[in-house]
C-alpha positions as CSV (number, residue, x, y, z in Angstrom):
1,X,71.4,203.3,174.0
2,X,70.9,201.3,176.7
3,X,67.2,199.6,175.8
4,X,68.5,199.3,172.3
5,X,71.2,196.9,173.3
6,X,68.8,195.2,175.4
7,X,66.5,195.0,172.9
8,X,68.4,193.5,170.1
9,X,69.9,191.3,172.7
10,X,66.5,190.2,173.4
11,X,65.7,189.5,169.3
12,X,69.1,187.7,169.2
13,X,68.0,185.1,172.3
14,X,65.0,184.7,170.8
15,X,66.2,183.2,167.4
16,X,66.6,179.2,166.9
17,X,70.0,179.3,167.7
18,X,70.4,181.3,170.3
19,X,71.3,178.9,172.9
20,X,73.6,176.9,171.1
21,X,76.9,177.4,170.6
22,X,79.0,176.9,167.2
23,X,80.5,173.5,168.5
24,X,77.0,172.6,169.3
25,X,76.0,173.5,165.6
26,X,79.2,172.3,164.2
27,X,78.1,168.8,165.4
28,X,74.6,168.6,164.9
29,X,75.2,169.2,160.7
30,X,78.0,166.9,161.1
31,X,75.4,164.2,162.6
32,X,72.8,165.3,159.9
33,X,75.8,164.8,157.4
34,X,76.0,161.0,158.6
35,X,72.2,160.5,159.0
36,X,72.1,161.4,155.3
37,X,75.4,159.6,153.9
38,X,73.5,156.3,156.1
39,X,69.8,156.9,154.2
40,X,71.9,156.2,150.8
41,X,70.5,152.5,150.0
42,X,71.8,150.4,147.1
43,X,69.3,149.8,144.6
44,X,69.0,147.0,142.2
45,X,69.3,148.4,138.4
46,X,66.6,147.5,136.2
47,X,67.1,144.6,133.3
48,X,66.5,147.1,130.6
49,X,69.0,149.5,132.5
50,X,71.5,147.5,132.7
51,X,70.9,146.1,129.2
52,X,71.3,149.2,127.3
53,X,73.9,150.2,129.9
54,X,76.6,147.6,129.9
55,X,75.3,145.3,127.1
56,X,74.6,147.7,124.1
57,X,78.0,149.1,124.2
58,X,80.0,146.4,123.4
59,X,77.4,145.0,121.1
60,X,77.6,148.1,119.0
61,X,80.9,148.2,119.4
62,X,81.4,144.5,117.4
63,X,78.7,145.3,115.0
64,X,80.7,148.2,113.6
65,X,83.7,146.2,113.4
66,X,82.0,144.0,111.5
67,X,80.7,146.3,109.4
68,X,84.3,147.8,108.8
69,X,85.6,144.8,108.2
70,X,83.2,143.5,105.9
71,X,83.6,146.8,104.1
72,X,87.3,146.4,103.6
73,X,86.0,143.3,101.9
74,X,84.4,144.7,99.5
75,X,87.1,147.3,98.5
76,X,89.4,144.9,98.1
77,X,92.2,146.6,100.3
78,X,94.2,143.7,100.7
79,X,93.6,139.4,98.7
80,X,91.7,137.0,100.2
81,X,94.5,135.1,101.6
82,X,95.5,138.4,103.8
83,X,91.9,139.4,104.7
84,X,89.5,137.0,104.9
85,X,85.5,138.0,105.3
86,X,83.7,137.4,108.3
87,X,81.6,134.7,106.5
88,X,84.8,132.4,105.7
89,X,86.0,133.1,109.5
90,X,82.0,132.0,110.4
91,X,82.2,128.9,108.1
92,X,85.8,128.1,110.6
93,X,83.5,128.1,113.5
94,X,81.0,126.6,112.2
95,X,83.4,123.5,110.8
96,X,84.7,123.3,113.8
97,X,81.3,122.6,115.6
98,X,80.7,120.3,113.4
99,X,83.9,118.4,113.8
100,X,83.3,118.5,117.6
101,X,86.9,120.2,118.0
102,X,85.6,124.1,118.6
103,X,85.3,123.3,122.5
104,X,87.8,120.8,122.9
105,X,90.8,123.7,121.8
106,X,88.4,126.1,124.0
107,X,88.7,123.6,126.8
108,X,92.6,122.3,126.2
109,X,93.7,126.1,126.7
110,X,91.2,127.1,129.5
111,X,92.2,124.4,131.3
112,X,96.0,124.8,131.6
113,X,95.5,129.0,132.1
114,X,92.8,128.5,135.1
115,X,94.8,125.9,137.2
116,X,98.1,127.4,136.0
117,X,96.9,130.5,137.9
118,X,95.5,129.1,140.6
119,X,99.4,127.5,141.2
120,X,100.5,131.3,140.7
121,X,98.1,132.5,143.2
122,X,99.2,129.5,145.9
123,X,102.6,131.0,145.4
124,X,102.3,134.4,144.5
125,X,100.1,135.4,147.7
126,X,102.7,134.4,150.2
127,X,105.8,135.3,148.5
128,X,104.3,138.9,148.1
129,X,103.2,139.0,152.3
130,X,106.6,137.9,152.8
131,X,108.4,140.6,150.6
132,X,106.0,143.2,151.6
133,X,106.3,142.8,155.5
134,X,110.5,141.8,156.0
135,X,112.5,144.3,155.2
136,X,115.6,142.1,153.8
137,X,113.6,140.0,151.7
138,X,112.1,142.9,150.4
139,X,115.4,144.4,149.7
140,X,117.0,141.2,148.1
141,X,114.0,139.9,146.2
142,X,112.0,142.9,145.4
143,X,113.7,143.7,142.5
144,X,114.0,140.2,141.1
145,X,110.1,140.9,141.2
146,X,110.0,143.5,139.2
147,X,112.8,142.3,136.1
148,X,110.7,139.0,136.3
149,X,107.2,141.2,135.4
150,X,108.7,142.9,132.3
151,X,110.5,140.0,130.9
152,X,108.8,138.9,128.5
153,X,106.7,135.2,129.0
154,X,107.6,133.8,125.4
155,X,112.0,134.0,126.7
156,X,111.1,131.3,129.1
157,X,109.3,128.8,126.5
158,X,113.0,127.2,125.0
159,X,114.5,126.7,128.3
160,X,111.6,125.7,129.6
161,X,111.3,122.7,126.9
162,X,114.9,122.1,127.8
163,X,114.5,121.5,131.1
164,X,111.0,119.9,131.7
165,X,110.4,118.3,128.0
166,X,107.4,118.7,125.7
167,X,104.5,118.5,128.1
168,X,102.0,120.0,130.2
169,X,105.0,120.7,133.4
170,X,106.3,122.7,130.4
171,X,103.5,125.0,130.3
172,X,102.9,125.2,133.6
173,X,106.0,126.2,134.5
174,X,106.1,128.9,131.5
175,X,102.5,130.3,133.3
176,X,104.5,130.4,136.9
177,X,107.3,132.2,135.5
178,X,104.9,134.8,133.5
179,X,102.0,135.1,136.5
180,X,103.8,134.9,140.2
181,X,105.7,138.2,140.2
182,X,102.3,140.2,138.8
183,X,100.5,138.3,142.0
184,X,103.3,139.2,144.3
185,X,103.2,142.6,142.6
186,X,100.3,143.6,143.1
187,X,100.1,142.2,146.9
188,X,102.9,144.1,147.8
189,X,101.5,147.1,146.0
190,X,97.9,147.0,148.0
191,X,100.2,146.5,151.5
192,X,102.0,149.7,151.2
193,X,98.7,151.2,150.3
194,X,97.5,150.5,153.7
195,X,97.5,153.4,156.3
196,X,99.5,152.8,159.0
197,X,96.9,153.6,161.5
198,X,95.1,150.2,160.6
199,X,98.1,148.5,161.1
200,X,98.6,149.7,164.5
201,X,95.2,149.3,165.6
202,X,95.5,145.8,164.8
203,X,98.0,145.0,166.9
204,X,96.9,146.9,169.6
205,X,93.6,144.5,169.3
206,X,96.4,141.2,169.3
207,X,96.1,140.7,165.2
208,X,100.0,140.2,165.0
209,X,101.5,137.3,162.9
210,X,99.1,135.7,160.8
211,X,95.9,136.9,162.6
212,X,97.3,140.1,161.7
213,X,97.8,139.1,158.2
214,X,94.7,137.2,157.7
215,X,92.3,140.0,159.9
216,X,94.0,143.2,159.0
217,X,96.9,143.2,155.8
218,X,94.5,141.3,153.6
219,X,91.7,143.1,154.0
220,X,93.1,146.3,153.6
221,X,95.0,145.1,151.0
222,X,92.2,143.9,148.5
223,X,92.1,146.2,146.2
224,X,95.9,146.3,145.3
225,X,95.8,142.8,145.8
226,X,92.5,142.4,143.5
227,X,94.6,144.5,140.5
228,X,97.4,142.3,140.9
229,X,95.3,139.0,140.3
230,X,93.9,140.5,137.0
231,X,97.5,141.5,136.1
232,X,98.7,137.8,137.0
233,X,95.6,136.1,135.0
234,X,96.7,138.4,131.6
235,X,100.2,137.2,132.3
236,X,99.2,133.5,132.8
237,X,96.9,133.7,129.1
238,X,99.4,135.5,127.4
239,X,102.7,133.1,128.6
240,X,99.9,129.7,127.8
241,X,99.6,131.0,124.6
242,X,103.2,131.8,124.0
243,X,104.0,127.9,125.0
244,X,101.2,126.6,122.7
245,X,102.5,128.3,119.5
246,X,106.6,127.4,120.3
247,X,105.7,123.9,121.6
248,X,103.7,121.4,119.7
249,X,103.3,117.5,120.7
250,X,101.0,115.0,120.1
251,X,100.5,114.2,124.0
252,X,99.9,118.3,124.6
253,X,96.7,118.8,122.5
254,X,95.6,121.2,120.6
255,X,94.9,124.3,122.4
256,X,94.4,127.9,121.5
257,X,97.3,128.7,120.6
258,X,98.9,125.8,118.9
259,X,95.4,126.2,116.2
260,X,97.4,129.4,116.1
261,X,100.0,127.6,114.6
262,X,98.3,125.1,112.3
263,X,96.7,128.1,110.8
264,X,100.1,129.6,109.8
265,X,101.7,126.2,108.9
266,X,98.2,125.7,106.2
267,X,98.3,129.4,105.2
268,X,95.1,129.4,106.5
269,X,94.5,133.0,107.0
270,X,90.6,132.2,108.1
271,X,91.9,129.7,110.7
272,X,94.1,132.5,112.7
273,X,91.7,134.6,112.6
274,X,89.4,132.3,114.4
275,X,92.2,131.2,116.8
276,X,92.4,134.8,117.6
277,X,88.8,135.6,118.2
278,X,88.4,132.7,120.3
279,X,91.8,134.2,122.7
280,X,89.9,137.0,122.9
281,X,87.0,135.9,123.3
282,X,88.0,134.0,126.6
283,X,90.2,136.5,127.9
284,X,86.9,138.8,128.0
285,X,84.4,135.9,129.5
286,X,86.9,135.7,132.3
287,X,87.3,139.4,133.3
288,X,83.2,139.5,132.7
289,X,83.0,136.1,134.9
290,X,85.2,136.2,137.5
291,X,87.2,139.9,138.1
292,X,84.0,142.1,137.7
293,X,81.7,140.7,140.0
294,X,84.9,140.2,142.4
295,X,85.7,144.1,141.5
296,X,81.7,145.1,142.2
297,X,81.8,143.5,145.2
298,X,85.0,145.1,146.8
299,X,83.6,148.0,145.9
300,X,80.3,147.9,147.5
301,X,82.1,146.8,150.1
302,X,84.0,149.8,150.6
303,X,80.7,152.1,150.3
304,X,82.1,152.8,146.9
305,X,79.2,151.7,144.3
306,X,75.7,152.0,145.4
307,X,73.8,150.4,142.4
308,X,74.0,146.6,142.4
């Protein structure tokens, strides 16, 4: 009995892992773990990758609509003057270019939204530090927040008229009103998000105040905060347009929204539908533009996406 003990004893202390123990083990896979999580590199994506990939979708996706619109043409759901065909909405555009006008309403609306939102963002990003780190302020304009977001933009077009007249303070006031609290929002949203052990770390490194705010709680707060500015641009484009179709002057333009308008006034049918393509259409270039590369590089950021 003896010599057997002894000798599996012997074939044990002769295996690989005999002289380590299981916290030894434990942290040599943890280290191969992290040696292999650190060998991931980010690789670009091919053209004709990323072509079929993020390009063909959508493509598809508006070729079929096309189709099924142009189908409903030909079945005669509904007249003319409810459903126009593609080709009378293309003959639009193509008047429009014509008339050097198409870019000039493109323009007069894009305009107005992008430095509307950039005022939104000025204010928006301090009012939300502010409600998100005092307690009181939270507590007394929190709320205020919150009913502001789900009014709707278009109730602050008349009294804005009233108050500011028919021009372009007008609409950028109505654009305030619409896009602050989804800024603030969505700040406040990311802070909360943050774990309290980052917070406490930085100010046991000194990053109180606004070090601490400009090092740590933004930072950590990006992607909350990120949401919130793609919240605050929709609600910026939608409350523009809202002004555009209520408020018509000669000294505003014609944007977007007021060729909106026109269209109804002519019973043009094929003019709408133009002025609602083109809406859409900008409301996607943005997003494609600006939020998704901002988005993709948060991300990678963060470890989060590996292709580029």
């Amino acid at each position: 009995m003896a010599s057997t003990d002894t000798g599996a004893d012997a074939g044990r202390n002769d295996s690989p892992a005999a002289g380590k123990s299981p916290d030894t083990q434990d942290l040599a896979g943890l280290e191969a773990g992290l040696d292999a999580l650190e060998s991931v590199q980010t690789v670009r994506t091919p053209l004709r990758e990323t072509l079929s990939r993020k390009v063909l979708p959508p493509v598809t996706a508006v070729a079929l609509v096309l189709v099924v619109w142009q189908l409903l043409v030909w079945a005669e759901v509904a007249p003319d003057y409810k459903l126009p065909a593609p080709s009378d909405v293309w003959g639009e555009v193509t008047d429009a270019w014509r008339q050097g006008t198409l870019l000039d309403y493109v323009w007069t609306s894009v305009s107005r939204g992008l430095l509307g939102f950039l005022m939104a963002l000025a204010i928006g990003t301090p009012l939300g530090l502010l409600v998100a780190r005092v307690k009181f302020v939270r507590a007394a304009v929190g709320p205020v927040l919150s009913g502001l977001q789900s009014l709707p933009s278009v109730a602050w077009v008349p009294p804005a008229v009233l108050w500011l007249g028919l021009d372009n303070s007008m609409m950028y006031a109505v654009i305030l009103l619409g896009a602050v609290p989804s800024v603030a929002n969505g700040l406040v949203a990311g802070i909360d998000q943050i774990p309290p052990l980052f917070l406490r770390a930085g100010r046991t490194l000194g990053a109180t105040g606004l070090r601490g705010a400009r090092y740590i709680v933004m930072p950590a707060a990006l992607p909350g905060y990120l949401a919130g500015l793609k919240q605050g641009w929709a609600f910026s484009w939608r409350s523009l347009m809202a002004a555009e179709i209520i408020a018509s002057s000669p000294d505003l333009g014609v944007g977007l929204g007021q060729l909106l308008e026109n269209g109804r006034n002519n019973a043009s049918i094929s003019q709408v539908f133009l002025a609602i393509f083109l809406i859409l259409l900008v409301g996607i270039a943005i997003d494609l533009l600006v939020f998704s590369p901002l988005e993709r590089r948060v991300l990678r950021g963060r470890g989060l996406l590996v292709t580029r």
